[in-house]
C-alpha positions in Angstrom: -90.9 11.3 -113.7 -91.8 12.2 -117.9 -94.3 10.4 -119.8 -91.9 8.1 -121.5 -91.5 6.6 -117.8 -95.1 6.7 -117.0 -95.3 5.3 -120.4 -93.4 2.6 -119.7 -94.7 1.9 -116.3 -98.3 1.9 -117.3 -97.1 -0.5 -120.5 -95.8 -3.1 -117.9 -98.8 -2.9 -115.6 -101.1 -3.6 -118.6 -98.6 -6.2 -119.4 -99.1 -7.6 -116.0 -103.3 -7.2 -116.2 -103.0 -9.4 -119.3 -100.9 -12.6 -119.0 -102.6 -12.8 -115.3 -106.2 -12.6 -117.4 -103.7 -15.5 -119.8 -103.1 -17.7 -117.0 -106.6 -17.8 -115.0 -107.6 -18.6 -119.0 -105.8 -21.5 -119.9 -105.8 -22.3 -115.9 -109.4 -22.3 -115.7 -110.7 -24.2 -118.8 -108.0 -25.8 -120.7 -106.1 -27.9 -117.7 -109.8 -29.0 -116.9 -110.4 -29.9 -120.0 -107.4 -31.8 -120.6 -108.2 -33.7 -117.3 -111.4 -34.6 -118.0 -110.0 -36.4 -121.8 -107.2 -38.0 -119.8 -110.2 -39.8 -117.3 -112.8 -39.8 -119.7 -113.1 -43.6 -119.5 -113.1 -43.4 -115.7 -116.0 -40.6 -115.4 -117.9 -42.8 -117.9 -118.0 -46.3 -116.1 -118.7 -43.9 -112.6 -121.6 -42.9 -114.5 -123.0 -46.2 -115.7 -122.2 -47.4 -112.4 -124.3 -44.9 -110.4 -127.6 -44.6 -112.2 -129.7 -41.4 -112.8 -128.4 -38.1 -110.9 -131.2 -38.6 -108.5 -129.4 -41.1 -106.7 -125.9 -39.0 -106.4 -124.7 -38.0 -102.8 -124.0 -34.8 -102.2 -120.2 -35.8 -102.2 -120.7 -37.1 -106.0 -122.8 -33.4 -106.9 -119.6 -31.7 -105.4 -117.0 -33.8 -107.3 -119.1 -32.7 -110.4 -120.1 -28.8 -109.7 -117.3 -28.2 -108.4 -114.9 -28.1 -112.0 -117.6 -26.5 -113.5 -117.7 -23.4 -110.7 -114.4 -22.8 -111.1 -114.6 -23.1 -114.9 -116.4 -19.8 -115.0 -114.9 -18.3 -112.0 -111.3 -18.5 -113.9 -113.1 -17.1 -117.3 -114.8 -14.5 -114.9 -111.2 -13.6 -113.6 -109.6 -13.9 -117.0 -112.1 -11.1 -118.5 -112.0 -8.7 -115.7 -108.2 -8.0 -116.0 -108.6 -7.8 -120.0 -110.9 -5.2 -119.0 -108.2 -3.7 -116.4 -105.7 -3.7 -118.8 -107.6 -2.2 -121.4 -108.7 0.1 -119.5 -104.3 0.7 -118.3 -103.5 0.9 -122.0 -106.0 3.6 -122.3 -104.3 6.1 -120.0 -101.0 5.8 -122.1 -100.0 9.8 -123.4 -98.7 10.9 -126.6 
């Protein structure tokens, strides 16, 4: 195989790296985010109607740690393969 195929494989696999680090982005905070504006009114009135946090269940914590967990899980993902395909670009050869 010559360095123009290598080339061109290690191009595709940094291609690949990328738009999954892409997806687990705009997966991870902006469908989240565009959930919690579409049921804003309905998080709000759950709120009023269940008083200070120390009176949640542990079902209620769950229903709100969970988004956030993987909020930063999916950003975690999302940065590690930018690194990986950083790091796949950086093997290309003249």
């Amino acid at each position: 195989m010559g360095k123009a195929a290598k080339n061109e494989k290690l191009k595709l696999r940094a291609t690949f790296y990328n738009n999954t680090a892409v997806g687990l982005a705009l997966g991870g905070a902006l469908i989240p985010y565009l959930v919690a504006v579409q049921k804003l009114g309905d998080i709000l009135a759950w709120a009023r109607d269940h008083g200070p946090p120390a009176h949640f269940t542990m079902v209620e914590w769950a229903t709100i740690i969970t988004p956030i967990v993987a909020f930063f899980l999916a950003l975690q993902g999302a940065r590690h393969f930018r690194r990986v395909a950083g790091k796949t670009i950086e093997k290309l050869q003249d």
